[in-house]
N, C-alpha and C positions, 0 to 999 in steps of 0.2 A: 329619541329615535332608537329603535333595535339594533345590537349590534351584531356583526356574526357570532360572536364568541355567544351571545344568548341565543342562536338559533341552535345553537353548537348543544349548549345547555339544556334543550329541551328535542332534542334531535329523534331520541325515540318519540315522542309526542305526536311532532311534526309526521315522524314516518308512519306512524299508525292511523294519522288521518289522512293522509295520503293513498294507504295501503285502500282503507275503508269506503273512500270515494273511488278507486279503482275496480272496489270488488262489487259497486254499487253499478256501473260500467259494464262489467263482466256479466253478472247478472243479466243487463238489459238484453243483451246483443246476443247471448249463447245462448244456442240453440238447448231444449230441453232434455236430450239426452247428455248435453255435455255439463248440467247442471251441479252432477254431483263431482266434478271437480273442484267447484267451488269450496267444500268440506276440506281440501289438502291444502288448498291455497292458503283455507285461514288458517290452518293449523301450523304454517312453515309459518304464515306472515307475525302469529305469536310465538313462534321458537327465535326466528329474526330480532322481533322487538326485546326480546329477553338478555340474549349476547348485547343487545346497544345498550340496555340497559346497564349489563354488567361490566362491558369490555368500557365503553365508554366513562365509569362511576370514578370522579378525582378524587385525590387524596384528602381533601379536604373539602367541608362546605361551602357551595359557591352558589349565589343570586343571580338570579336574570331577569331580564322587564323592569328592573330599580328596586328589586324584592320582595317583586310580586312571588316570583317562584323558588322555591329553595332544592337543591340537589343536594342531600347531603344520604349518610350511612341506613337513615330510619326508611326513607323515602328507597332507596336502591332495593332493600329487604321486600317492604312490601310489597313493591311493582313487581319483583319479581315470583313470589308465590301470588300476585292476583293474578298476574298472566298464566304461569303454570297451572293453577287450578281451571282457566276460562279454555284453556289448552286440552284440558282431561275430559271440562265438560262437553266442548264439542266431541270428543272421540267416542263419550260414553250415549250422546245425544243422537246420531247419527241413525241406527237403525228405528228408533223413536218418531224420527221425522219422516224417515222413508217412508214408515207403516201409517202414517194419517198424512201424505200428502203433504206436509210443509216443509220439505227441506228446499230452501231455497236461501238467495242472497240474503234476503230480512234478517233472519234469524243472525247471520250473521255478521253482517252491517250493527244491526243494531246491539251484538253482543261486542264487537271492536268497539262501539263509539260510546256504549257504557263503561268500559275499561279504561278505555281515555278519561271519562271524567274519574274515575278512582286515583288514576295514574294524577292528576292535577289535585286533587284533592290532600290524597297522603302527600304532595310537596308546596301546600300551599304556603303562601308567605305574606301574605294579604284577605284581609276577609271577602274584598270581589274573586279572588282564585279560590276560596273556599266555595262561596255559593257557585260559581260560575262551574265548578267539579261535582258540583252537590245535584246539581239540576243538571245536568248533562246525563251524571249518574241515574238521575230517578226519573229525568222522562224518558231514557232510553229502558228502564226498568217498565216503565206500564206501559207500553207498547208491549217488549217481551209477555209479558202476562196474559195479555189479548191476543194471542200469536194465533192460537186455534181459535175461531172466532167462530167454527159453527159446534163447537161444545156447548153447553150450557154453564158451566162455573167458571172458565177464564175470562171473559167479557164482564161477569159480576165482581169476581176479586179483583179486576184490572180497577173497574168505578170506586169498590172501597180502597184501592190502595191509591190512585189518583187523587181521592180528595179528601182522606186523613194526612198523603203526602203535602199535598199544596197546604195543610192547616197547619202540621208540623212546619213544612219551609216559611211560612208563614210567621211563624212565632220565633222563627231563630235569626230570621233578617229585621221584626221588633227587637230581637235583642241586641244583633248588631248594630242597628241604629243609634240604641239607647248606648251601648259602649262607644260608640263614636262619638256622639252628642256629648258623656260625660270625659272622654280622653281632649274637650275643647276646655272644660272649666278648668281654668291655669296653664293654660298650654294651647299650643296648636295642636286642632283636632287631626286625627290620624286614622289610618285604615290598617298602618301597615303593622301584624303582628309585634314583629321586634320592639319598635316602638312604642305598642300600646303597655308591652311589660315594663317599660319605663315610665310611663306615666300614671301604671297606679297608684303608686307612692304618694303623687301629691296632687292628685285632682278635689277639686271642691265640690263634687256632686257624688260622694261615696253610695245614698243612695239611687240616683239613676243606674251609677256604676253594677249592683247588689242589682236591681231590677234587671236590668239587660242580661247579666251571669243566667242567671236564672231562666230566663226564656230561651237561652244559649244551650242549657242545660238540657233544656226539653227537645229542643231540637237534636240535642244530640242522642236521647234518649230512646227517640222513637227510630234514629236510624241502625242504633245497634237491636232494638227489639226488645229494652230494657222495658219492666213495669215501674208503673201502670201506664205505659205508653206500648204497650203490646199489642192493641186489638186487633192488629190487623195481618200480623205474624200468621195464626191459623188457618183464618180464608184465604190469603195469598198464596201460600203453603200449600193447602188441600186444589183449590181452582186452578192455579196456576200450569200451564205441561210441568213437568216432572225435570227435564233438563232446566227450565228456568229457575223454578223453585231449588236445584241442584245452584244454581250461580249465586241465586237472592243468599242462602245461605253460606259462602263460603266467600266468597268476590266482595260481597257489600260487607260482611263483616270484618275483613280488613282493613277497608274504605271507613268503616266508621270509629274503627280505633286510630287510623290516622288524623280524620277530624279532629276527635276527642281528645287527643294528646295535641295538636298545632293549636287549638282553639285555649285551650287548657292550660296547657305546661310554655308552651311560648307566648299564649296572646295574655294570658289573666294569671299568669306564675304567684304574682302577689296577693293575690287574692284566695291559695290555695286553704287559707285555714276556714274557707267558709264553704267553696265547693266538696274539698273534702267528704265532709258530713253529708252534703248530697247527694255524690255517689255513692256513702256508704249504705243511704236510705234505700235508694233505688237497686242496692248490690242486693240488701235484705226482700224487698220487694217481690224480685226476679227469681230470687233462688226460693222464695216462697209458693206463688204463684204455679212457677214454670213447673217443679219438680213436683207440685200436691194436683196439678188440673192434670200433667201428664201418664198419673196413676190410672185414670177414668178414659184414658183413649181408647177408643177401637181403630180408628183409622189411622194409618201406619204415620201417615205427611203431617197430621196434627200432633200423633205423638213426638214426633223429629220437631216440630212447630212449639210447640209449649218447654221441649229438651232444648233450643235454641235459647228462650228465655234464659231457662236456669243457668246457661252456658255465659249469657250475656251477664249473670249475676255477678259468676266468677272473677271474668276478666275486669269488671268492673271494681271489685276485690283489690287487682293490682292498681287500676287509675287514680282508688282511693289514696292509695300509699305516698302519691304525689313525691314520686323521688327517681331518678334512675333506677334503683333496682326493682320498683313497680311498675315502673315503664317497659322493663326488659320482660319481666316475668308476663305484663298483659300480652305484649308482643307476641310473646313466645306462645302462648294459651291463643291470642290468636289464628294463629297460624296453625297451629295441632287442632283448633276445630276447623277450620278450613278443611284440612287434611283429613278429617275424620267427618266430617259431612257429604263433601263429596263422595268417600267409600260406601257410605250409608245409602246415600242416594244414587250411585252408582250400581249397586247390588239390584237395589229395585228397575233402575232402569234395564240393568240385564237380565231380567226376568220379566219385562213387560213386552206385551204382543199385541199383536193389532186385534181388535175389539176385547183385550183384556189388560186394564189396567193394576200392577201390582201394588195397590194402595190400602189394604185392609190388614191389619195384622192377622187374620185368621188367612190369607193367600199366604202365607209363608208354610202354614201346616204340614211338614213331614218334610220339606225340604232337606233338611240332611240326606232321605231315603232317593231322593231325585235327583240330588247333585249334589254330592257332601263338601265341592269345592266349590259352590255359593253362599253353603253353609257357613265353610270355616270363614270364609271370607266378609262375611254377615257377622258373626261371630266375636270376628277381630274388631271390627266397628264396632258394637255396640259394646262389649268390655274396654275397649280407649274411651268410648262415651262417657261411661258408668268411673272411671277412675280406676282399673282395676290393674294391677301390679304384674308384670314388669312392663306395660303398654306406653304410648305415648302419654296417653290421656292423664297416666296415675300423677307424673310427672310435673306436667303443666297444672296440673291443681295440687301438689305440694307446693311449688315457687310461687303461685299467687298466695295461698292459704299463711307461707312463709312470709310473703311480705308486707302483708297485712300485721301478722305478729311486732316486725321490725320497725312498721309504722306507729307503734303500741293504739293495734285496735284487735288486741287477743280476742275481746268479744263478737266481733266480725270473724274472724277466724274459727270462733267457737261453732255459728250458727252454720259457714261455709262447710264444717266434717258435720253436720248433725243434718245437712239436705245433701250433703254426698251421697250417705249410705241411705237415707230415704230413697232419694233417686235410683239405686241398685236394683230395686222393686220392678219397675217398667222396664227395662233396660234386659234384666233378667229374665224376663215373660216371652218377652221376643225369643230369646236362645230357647228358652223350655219348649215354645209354638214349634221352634224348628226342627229340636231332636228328638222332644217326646210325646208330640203329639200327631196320630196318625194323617196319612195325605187324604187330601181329599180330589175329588174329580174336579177338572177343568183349575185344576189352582197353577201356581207359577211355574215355570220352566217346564214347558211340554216340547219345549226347541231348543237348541244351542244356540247361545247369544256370539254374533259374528268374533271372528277371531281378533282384530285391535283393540275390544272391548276390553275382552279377557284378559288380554296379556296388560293392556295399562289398567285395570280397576283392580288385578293381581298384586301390582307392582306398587298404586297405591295403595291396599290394606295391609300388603307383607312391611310399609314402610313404616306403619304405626306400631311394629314390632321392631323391629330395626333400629326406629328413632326411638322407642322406647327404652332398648338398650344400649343405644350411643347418642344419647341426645349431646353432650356435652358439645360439641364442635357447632350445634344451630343455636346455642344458648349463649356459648361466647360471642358469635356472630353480633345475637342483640341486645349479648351487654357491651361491648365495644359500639355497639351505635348511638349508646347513651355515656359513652365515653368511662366505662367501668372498666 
C-alpha cells in the first residue's frame, strides 16, 4: 500500500498531473477570448513545479512505491532544467500558435503530460517506471508533432515518428524481458533496478543477459537520436511546428540521458565492460554521420537535426566512460545542449510569421542588416554549438573529450577533436549567411517578435556566454550528484 510519505516523494508528479487535468477543464469551459490565459497558467504551473522540485529535494536518496521511484541529486538536476526549458518553450511558442490558429489547451496539456513522463523517467527505479515514463513521453510526443494537422509534413513526420517509436519501444521491452528472464537463472527474477545490479554477478544465462543489453542498447539509441538509429531525427525536425521540434530537441534529450544512465549505470553496472564499446561504436557513428550529412543542408531544422546527432555522439563520449566523472561530464553536455538548442530554435521561432516559415538557411540572409540583435543572438548559438571558446559549448566538449581520455579511450577522444573542427564548417555558414551575405526580400524579421520573447531567448543565449564563463558552480552541481 502507498504511504503518504511516497505521495510526499513524488508530490511534484502528483501536482503536475493534477495542474494538467485542470488545464484540460479550463480549456473546455473558457470562453475563446479568454483562451490565451491558458499560456500564463502553464507557464506559473512550471515555475510552481520547479520550487517543489527544488524546495522539496532531501538530503539524501529516498524510494517510493518499494523502489519503483528514486528521488535522489541526478533526478532533482534534470527535472529541473526539463521543466525550465519546456518553460522557455512555451514563451518562445506563443506568437507561433497565435499566427496558425492553434494555441489552445492541447498544445499544452500534452506538453505538461510529456514532462511528466521525463519527470518518471530520469527517476526511474524499476524497468515498469522506465517504460511507463518512456511511453507517456513519446505518445505525448506524436501527438505534439501532428498539432497542425492541416500542414502537409506534420501529419507525415508524426506517422514516421509513431512507428519507428513503437519499433524502437518495441525492441527495448524485448530487452527488458530478456534481462528479467536472465536476472531468474539463480535467483529470483527481478524488475527492480538496484537489484538487477546485484544479480549479474552470478546469473547462469550470461548469454540471454548480452542479448537483452543490447536491444536495451537500441532502444536507448534511438531515443537520444544516436546512429544509426537516427532516421527519423530529420523528418520530425523538418515537419514537426517548430516549438515542438524546439521541445523534441532539448526536453527529450535530458529524458534520454536519464534513461541511459538508470538503465546503464544502476540496472547493468556489471556488465559495463561490454556496453562500453557499444557506446563507443555508436559515439563514433554519430559524430560521423551527424557532422559529414550536416555539411550538405540547406534547410535550417535538418541542419540543427543531423547537428543533434553529432551532439548525441559527444555525450555519448561521456556514457562511455562508465564512471562518475563521465556521468557528470554527459550530464553537464546535456544540459548546455538543452540550453543551446532551445536559443537556436528560439531565434528562428522569433523570426517566424504567419505564412512565412523561418526554415531555410538562405532566410537568414543579411540578418545582421535587419536586426543585428537576432543576429548576435543567433551568433551565440551557433559558436556554443560549434565548440568555440570562451562559450558554453567549448566547455562541455572539453569534459566529455576529457573523460574519455581518463577512461583510457584517447582514441575516441582523438576522432571527438577531428569532427569538432569538421563540424565548425556548417556551423560557420550560418554566421557568414548572416553577416555577409546580402538581405533578400520577404526573408526573416519584417516585424518585431513580441516583447517576453525577447527578453527570455535574450537571457537564454547571453547564458551560454555566462555559463561559458562561470560554468564551474553547474559542473560541481553534477559532480556532487554522482557523489564526486
Amino acid at each position: 500500500m502507498p504511504t503518504f510519505n511516497d505521495i510526499l516523494i513524488l508530490l511534484p508528479e502528483f501536482y503536475l498531473v493534477a495542474a494538467a487535468c485542470l488545464l484540460l477543464l479550463l480549456d473546455a469551459f473558457m470562453k475563446p477570448a479568454q483562451r490565451p490565459l491558458l499560456h500564463w497558467i502553464s507557464i506559473a504551473v512550471l515555475l510552481v513545479a520547479i520550487y517543489l522540485v527544488v524546495a522539496g529535494q532531501p538530503p539524501q536518496t529516498v524510494t517510493a512505491f518499494g523502489g519503483m521511484f528514486v528521488r535522489d541529486d541526478v533526478a532533482e538536476i534534470l527535472k529541473v532544467f526539463a521543466l525550465g526549458t519546456t518553460a522557455m518553450v512555451f514563451v518562445y511558442a506563443r506568437p507561433y500558435l497565435i499566427d496558425r490558429k492553434l494555441l489552445g489547451g492541447e498544445f499544452y496539456t500534452l506538453m505538461i503530460f510529456a514532462v511528466i513522463g521525463i519527470m518518471l523517467l530520469v527517476s526511474a527505479g524499476n524497468l515498469v517506471t522506465v517504460y511507463l515514463g518512456l511511453e507517456l513521453l513519446s505518445l505525448s510526443s506524436y501527438a505534439l508533432v501532428a498539432l497542425n494537422r492541416d500542414a502537409k509534413l506534420p501529419p507525415e513526420a508524426a506517422i514516421k515518428y509513431f512507428v519507428l517509436g513503437a519499433l524502437a519501444s518495441g525492441m527495448l521491452l524485448y530487452g527488458m524481458s530478456m534481462v528479467y528472464g536472465a536476472s531468474g537463472m539463480g535467483g529470483t527474477p527481478t524488475l527492480d533496478l538496484a537489484q538487477l545490479h546485484g544479480v549479474m554477478s552470478y546469473t547462469t544465462a550470461p548469454t540471454l543477459l548480452l542479448f537483452g543489453l543490447i536491444f536495451m542498447i537500441v532502444g536507448i539509441g534511438f531515443k537520444l537520436g544516436a546512429a544509426p538509429f537516427h532516421m527519423w531525427i530529420p523528418d520530425v525536425y523538418q515537419g514537426a511546428p517548430t516549438p515542438v521540434t524546439t521541445f523534441i530537441a532539448s526536453g527529450s534529450k535530458l529524458a534520454a540521458f536519464g534513461m541511459a544512465y538508470r538503465l546503464l549505470d544502476a540496472g547493468m553496472g556489471d556488465l559495463s565492460q561490454h556496453w562500453q564499446l557499444m557506446l563507443a561504436v555508436l559515439a563514433v557513428a554519430s559524430l560521423a554521420i551527424g557532422n559529414l550529412v550536416a555539411i550538405v543542408q540547406t534547410n535550417l531544422k535538418r541542419m540543427l537535426a543531423y547537428s543533434t546527432i553529432s551532439h548525441m555522439g559527444y555525450l555519448l563520449l561521456g556514457l562511455s566512460a562508465a564512471g562518475p566523472e563521465g556521468y557528470a561530464a554527459a550530464m553537464f553536455y546535456a544540459i548546455c545542449y538543452a540550453l543551446m538548442g532551445v536559443a537556436a530554435f528560439g531565434v528562428m521561432l522569433a523570426m517566424t510569421r504567419a505564412g512565412f516559415e523561418c526554415e531555410e538557411i538562405a532566410d537568414l540572409k543579411g540578418l545582421n542588416q535587419k536586426s543585428p540583435w537576432m543576429a548576435f543572438l543567433m551568433l551565440l548559438a551557433m559558436f556554443s554549438l560549434a565548440g568555440v571558446p570562451p562559450l558554453f559549448g567549448f566547455w562541455a566538449k572539453v569534459l566529455v573529450l576529457e573523460a574519455a581520455i581518463h577512461a583510457n579511450m584517447l582514441w575516441l577522444a582523438i576522432v571527438g577533436v577531428v569532427f569538432a573542427i569538421i563540424g565548425l564548417y556548417y556551423y560557420l555558414y550560418v554566421v557568414k549567411v548572416m553577416y555577409f551575405d546580402k538581405p533578400e526580400e520577404g526573408g526573416a524579421l519584417q516585424a518585431q517578435p513580441d516583447r517576453p520573447l525577447r527578453v527570455v531567448l535574450s537571457l537564454n543565449a547571453l547564458s551560454l556566454l555566462v555559463l561559458g564563463l562561470y560554468w564551474g558552480p553547474l559542473l560541481g552541481w553534477c559532480r556532487r550528484a554522482f557523489g564526486l
